[in-house]
KELUM-436505 format. One record per residue: residue in three letters; residue number from 0; x, y, z of N, C-alpha, C in turn. Coordinates in nm, 2 decimals. Example, Ala and Ser with C-alpha at 12.3 -4.5 7.8 and 13.67 -1.06 7.14 Angstrom:
% residues 2
aa  i  n.px  n.py  n.pz  ca.px  ca.py  ca.pz  c.px  c.py  c.pz
ALA  0  1.32  -0.57  0.78  1.23  -0.45  0.78  1.32  -0.33  0.78
SER  1  1.28  -0.22  0.71  1.37  -0.11  0.71  1.29  0.00  0.79
% end
This chain:
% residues 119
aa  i  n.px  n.py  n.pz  ca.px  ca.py  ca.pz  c.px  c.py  c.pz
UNK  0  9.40  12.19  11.96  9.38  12.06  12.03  9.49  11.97  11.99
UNK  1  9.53  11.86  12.10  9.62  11.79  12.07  9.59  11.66  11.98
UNK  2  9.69  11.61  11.92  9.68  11.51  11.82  9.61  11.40  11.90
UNK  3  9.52  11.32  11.87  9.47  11.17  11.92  9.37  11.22  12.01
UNK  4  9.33  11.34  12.04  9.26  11.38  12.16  9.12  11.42  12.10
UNK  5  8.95  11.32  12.19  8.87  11.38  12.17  8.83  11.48  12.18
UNK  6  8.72  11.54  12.09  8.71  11.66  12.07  8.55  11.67  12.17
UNK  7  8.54  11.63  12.23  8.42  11.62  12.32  8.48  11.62  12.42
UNK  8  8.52  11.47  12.51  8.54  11.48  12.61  8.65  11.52  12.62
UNK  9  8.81  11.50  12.55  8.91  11.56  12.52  8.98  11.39  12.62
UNK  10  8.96  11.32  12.60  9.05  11.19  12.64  9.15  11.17  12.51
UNK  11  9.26  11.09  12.57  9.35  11.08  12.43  9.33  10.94  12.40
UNK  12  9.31  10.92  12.25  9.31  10.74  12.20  9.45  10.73  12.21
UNK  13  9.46  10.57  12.21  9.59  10.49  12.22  9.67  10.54  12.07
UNK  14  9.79  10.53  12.04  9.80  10.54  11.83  9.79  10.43  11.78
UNK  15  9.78  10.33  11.86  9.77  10.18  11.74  9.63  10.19  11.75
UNK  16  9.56  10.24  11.81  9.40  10.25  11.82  9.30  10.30  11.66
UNK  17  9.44  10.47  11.69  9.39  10.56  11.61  9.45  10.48  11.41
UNK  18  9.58  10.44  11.44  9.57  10.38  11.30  9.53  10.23  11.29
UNK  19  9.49  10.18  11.37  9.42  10.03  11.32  9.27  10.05  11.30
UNK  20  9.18  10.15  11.38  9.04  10.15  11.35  9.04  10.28  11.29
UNK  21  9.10  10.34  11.23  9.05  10.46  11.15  8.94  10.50  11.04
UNK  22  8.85  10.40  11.09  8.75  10.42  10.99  8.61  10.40  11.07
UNK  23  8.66  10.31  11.23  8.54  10.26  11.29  8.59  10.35  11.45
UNK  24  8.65  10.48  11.45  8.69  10.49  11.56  8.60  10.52  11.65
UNK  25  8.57  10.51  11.77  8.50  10.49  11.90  8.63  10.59  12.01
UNK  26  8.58  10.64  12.09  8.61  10.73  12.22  8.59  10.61  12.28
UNK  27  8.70  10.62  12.37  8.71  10.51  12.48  8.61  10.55  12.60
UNK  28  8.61  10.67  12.61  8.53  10.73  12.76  8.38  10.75  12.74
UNK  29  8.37  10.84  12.60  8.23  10.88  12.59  8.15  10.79  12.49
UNK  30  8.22  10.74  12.41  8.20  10.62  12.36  8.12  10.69  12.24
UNK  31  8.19  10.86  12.19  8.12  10.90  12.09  8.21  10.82  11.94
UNK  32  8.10  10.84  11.81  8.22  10.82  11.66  8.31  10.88  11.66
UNK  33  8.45  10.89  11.63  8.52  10.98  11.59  8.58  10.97  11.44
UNK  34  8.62  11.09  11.37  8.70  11.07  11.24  8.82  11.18  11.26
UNK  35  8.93  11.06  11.16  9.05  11.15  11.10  9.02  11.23  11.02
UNK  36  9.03  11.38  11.07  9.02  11.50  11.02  9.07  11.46  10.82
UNK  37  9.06  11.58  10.70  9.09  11.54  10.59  9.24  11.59  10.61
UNK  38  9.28  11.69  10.69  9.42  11.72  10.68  9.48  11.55  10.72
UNK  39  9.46  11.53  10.82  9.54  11.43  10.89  9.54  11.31  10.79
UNK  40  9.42  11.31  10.72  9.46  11.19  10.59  9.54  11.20  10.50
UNK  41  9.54  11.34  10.47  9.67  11.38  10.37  9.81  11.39  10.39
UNK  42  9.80  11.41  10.50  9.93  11.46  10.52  10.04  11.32  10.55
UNK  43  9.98  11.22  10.56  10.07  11.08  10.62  10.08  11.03  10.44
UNK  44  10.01  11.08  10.35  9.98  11.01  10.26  10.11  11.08  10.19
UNK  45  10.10  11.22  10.16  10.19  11.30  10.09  10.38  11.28  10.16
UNK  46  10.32  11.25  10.28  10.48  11.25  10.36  10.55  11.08  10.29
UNK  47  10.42  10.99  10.35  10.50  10.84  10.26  10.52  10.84  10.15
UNK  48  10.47  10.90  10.01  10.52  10.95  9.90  10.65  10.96  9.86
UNK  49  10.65  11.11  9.95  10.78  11.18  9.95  10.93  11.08  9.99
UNK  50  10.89  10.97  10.11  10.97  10.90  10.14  10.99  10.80  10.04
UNK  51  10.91  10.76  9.99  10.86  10.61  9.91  10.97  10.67  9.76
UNK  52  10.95  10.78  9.74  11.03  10.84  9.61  11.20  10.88  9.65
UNK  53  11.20  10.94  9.77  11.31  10.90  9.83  11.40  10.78  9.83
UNK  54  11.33  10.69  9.88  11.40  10.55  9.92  11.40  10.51  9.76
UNK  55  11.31  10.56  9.69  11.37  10.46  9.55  11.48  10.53  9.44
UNK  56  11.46  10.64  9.51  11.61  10.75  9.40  11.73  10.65  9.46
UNK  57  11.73  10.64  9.59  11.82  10.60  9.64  11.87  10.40  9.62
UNK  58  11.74  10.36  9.61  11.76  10.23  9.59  11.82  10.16  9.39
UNK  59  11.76  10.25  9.36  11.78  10.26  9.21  11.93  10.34  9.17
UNK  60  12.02  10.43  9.27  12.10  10.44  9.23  12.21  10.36  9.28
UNK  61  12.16  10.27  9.38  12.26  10.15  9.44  12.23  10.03  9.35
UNK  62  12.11  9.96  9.28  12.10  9.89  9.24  12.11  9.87  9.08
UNK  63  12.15  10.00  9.02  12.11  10.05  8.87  12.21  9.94  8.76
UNK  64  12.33  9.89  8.89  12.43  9.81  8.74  12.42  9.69  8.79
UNK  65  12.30  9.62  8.87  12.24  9.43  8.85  12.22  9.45  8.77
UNK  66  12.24  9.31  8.73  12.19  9.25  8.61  12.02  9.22  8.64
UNK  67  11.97  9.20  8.49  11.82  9.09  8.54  11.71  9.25  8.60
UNK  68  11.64  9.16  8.68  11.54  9.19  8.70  11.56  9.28  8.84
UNK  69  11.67  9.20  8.91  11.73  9.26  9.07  11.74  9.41  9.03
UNK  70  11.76  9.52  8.96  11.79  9.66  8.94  11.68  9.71  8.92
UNK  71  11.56  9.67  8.91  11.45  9.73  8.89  11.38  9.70  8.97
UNK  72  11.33  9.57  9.06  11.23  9.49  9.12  11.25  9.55  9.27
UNK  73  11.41  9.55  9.30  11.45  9.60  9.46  11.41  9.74  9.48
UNK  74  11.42  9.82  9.39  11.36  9.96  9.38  11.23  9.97  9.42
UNK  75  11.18  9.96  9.34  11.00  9.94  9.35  10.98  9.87  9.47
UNK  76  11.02  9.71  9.55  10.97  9.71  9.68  11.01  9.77  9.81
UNK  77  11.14  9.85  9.78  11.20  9.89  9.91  11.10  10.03  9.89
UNK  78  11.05  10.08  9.79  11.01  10.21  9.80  10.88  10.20  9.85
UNK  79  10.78  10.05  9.81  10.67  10.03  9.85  10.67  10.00  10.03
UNK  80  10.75  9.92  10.10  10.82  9.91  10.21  10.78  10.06  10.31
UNK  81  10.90  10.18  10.23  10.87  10.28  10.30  10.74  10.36  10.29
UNK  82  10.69  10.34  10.16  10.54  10.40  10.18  10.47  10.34  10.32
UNK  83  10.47  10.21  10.28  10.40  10.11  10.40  10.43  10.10  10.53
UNK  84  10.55  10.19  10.58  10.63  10.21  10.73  10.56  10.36  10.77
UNK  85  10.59  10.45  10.67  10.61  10.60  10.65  10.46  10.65  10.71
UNK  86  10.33  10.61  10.64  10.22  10.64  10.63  10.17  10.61  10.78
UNK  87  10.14  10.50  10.84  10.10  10.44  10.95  10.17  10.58  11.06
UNK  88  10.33  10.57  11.08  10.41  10.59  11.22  10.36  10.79  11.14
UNK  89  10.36  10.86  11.05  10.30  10.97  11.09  10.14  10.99  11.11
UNK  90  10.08  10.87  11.09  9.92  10.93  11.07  9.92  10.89  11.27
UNK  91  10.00  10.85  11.28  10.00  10.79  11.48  10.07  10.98  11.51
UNK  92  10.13  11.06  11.47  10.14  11.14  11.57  10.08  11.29  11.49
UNK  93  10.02  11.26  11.39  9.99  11.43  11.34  9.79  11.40  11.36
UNK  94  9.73  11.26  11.40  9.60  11.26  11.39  9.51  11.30  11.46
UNK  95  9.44  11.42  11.38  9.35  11.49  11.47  9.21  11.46  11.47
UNK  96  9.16  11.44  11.54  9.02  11.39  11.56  8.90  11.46  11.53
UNK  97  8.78  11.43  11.50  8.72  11.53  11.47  8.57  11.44  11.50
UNK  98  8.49  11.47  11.55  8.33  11.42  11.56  8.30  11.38  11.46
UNK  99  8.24  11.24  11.43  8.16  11.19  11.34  8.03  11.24  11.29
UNK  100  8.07  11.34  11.14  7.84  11.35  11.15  7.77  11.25  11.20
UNK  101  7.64  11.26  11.19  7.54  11.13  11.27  7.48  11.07  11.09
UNK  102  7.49  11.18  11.00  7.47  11.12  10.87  7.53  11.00  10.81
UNK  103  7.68  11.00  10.87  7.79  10.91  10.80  7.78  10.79  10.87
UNK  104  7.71  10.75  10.98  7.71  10.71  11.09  7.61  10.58  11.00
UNK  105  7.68  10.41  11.06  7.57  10.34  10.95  7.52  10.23  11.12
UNK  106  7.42  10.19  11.10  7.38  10.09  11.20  7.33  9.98  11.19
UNK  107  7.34  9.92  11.20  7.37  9.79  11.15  7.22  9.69  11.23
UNK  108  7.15  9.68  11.21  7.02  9.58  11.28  7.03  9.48  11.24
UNK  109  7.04  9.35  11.34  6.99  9.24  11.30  6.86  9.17  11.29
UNK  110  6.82  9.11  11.22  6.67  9.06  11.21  6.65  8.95  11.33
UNK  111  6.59  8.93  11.42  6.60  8.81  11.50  6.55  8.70  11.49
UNK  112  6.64  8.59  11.52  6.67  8.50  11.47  6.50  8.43  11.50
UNK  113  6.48  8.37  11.36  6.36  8.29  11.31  6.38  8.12  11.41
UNK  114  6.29  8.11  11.43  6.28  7.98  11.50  6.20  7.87  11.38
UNK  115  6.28  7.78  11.41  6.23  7.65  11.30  6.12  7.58  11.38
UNK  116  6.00  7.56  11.29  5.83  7.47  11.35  5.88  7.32  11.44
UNK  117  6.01  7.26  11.39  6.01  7.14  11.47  6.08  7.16  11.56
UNK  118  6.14  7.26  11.67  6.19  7.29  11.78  6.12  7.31  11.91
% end
């Protein structure tokens, strides 16, 4: 099956869909739960890593002879940076969908609204 594509009706979610609600996702058509598979969580996770350690070998060997605090501080945010770019733009093209059990599934009831005696 293709990445973003229900596993029911087989419609594809938008990607800003699939990584902004990835926790509350909904089928646009069938309007079933959906979840990101455990591969699909891992894999954006271990890839930003890999980047994030990347970008700081490299930031740390451009920044290593500042003075102060600049040689150590620019490392650490440019590498948190690419975690925080890296993770999002692959979990949008490797995310595979998978049916929500009905167990995990929470519902939410409201109590209806009490009326006050002097109304």
């Amino acid at each position: 099956m293709s990445a973003r594509q229900c596993p029911n009706c087989f419609a594809f979610l938008p990607p800003g869909q699939v990584v902004v609600y990835s926790y509350d996702l909904v089928c646009p058509n069938c309007q079933h739960p959906l979840e990101i598979s455990a591969l699909s969580r891992n894999l954006p996770a271990y890839a930003s890593l890999v980047a994030g350690a990347i970008v700081w070998w490299l930031a740390s060997a451009h920044y290593s002879g500042q003075p102060g605090a600049l040689g150590w501080v620019l490392p650490l945010l440019l590498s948190y940076l690419a975690f925080s770019i890296v993770a999002p733009l692959v979990l949008m093209f490797t995310a595979d969908l998978t049916l929500k059990p009905l167990d995990s599934i929470v519902f939410q009831y409201q109590a209806p609204a009490s009326h006050h005696p002097s109304h």
